[in-house]
C-alpha positions in Angstrom: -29.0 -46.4 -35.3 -26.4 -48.6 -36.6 -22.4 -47.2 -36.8 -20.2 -49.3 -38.6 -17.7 -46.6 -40.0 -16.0 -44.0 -38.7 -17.2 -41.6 -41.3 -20.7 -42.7 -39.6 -19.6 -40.5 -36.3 -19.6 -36.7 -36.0 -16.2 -35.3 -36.5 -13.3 -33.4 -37.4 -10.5 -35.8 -38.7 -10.9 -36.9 -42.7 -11.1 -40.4 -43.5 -7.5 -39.8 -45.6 -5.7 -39.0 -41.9 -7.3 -42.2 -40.6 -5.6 -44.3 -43.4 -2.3 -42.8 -41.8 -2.9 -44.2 -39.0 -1.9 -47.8 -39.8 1.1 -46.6 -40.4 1.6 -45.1 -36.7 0.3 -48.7 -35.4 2.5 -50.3 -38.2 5.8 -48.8 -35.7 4.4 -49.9 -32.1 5.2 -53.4 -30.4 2.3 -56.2 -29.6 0.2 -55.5 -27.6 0.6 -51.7 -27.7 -0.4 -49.1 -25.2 -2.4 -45.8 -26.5 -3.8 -42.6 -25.3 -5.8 -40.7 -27.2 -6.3 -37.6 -26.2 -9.4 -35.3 -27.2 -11.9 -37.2 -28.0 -15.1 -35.5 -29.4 -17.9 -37.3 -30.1 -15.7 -40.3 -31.2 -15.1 -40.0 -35.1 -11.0 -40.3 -34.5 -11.8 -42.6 -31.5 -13.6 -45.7 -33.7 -10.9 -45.4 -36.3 -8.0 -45.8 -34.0 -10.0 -48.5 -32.9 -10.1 -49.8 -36.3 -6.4 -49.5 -36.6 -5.3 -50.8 -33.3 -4.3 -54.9 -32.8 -7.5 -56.8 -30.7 -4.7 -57.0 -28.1 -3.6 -53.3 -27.7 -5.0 -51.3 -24.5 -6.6 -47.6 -25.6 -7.1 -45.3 -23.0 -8.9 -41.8 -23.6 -8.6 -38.5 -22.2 -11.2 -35.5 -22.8 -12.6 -32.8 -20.7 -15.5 -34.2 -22.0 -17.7 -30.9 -21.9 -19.1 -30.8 -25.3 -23.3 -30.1 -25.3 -26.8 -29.5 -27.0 -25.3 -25.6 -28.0 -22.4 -27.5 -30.2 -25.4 -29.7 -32.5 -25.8 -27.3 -35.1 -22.2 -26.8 -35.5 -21.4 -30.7 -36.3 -24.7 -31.1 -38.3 -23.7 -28.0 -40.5 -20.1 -29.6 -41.0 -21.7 -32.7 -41.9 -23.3 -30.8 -44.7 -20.0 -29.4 -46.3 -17.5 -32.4 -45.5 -16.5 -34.2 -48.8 -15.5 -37.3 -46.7 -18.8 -37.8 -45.5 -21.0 -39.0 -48.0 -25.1 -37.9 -47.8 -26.1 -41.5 -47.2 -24.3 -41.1 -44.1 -25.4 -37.7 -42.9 -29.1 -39.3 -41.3 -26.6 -41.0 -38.5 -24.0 -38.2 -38.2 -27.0 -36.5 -37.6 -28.6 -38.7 -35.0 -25.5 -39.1 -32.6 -25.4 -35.4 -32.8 -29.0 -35.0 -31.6 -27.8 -37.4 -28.9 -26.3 -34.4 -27.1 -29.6 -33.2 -26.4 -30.5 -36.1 -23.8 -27.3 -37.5 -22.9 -23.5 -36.2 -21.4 -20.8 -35.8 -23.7 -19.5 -38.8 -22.8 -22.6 -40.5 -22.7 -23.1 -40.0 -26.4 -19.0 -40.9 -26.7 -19.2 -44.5 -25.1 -22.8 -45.0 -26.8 -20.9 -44.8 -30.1 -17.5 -46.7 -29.2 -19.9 -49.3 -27.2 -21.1 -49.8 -31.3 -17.3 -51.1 -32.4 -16.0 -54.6 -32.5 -12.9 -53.9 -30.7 -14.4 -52.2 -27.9 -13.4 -54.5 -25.3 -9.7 -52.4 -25.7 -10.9 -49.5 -24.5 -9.3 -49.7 -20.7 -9.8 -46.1 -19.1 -11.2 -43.1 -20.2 -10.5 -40.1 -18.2 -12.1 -37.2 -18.0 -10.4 -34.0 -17.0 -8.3 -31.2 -19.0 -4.7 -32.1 -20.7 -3.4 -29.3 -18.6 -4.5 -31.0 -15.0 -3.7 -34.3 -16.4 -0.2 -33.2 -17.0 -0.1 -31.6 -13.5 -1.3 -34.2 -11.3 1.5 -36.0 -13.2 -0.2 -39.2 -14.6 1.3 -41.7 -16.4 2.6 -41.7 -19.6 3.5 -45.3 -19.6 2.3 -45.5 -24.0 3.8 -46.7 -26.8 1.8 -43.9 -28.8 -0.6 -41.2 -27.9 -2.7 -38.9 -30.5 -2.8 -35.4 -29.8 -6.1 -33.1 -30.8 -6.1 -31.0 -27.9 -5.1 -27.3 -26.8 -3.6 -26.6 -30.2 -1.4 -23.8 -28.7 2.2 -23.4 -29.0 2.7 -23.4 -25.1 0.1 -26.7 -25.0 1.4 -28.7 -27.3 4.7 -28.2 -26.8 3.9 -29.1 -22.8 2.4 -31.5 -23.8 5.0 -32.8 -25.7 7.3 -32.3 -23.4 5.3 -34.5 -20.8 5.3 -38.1 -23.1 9.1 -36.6 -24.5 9.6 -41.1 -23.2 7.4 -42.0 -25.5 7.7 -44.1 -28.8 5.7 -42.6 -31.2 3.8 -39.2 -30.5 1.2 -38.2 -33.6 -1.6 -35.6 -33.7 -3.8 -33.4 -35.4 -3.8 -29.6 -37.2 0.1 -29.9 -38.4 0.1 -27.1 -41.0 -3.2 -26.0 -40.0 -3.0 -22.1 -40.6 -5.9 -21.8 -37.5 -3.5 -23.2 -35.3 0.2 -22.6 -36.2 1.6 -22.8 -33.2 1.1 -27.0 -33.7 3.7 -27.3 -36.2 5.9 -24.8 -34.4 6.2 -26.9 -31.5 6.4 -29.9 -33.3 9.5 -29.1 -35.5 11.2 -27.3 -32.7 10.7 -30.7 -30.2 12.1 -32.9 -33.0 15.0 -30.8 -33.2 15.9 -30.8 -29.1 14.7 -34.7 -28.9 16.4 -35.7 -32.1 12.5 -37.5 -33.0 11.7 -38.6 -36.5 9.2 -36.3 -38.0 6.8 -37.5 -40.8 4.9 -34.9 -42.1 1.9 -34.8 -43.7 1.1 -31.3 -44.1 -2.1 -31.9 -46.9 -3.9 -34.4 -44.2 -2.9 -32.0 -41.2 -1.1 -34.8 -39.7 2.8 -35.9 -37.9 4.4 -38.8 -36.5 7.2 -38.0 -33.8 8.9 -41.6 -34.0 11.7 -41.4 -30.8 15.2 -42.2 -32.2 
């Protein structure tokens, strides 16, 4: 099986949200630091790779508990995504199927091991945002991605957790399954006085800290 692309790897994100993120990189120092949390089977994950420096230190965070149940549900979203063309359905197929032998994060690392600028990838953690925010762990990042517990009282927690950090970007703004995203979001750059970018047709923010 050979990955090479992003689109390659099961997934939720659209290849137009991953050409925004060179524009979250495009605001971070060298050598950045850059948590990524919520993970799945590493579509997001390879093209943040893509859009990271060789020099920049990615950490991951995931409860990592995805399993054989969740295959059909990728391989019949890899039927009806238009940023997934056919030719690339046999391997979005095939890392799915992957679940069937291997851990979550088995099949995660298998794909991510496939990437030229793997050797970034410094700690990948798995536990729950919610216990990684209570055992207070660092949030020493220049940027983290957010695609996790889309609540209103998670992401604003979280929010509220890495409220230090530079840039702050995520998933599902303007999502109507999840409103409680871009609720949080406008009402934490309002109290923090952050720089919202919003790109409501890609589901996507920047927080930029003032």
């Amino acid at each position: 099986m050979e990955i090479t692309l992003a689109r390659y790897v099961p997934g939720f994100t659209s290849m137009y949200q991953h050409k925004l993120y060179k524009d979250v990189v495009d605001l971070l120092p060298e050598k950045p630091r850059f948590l990524e949390i919520g993970v799945s089977l590493g579509r997001s994950s390879w093209a943040w790779l893509d859009a990271l420096p060789g020099d920049a230190h990615y950490d991951a965070l995931d409860k990592f508990d995805i399993g054989p149940e969740d295959i059909p549900e990728f391989n019949k979203n890899a039927g009806r995504k238009p940023s997934t063309p056919g030719n690339h359905l046999d391997c979005w197929e095939g890392i799915a199927n992957l679940l069937k032998t291997m851990s979550h994060r088995e099949v995660w690392n298998f794909v991510l091991q496939h990437h030229p600028k793997f050797h970034i990838v410094k700690f990948v953690l798995t536990m729950r945002l919610q216990q990684y925010i209570q055992d207070e762990y660092g949030v020493n990042y220049d940027a983290i991605f957010i695609d996790a517990n889309q609540s209103y009282d998670g992401v604003m927690q979280t929010l509220e957790h890495f409220k230090n950090t530079k840039v702050i970007c995520g998933d599902d703004y303007g999502n109507p399954d999840w409103p409680g995203v871009e609720k949080a979001v406008k009402e934490f750059a309002k109290k923090y006085n952050f720089k919202l970018t919003e790109h409501r047709k890609n589901l996507f923010f920047i927080l930029e800290n003032q």
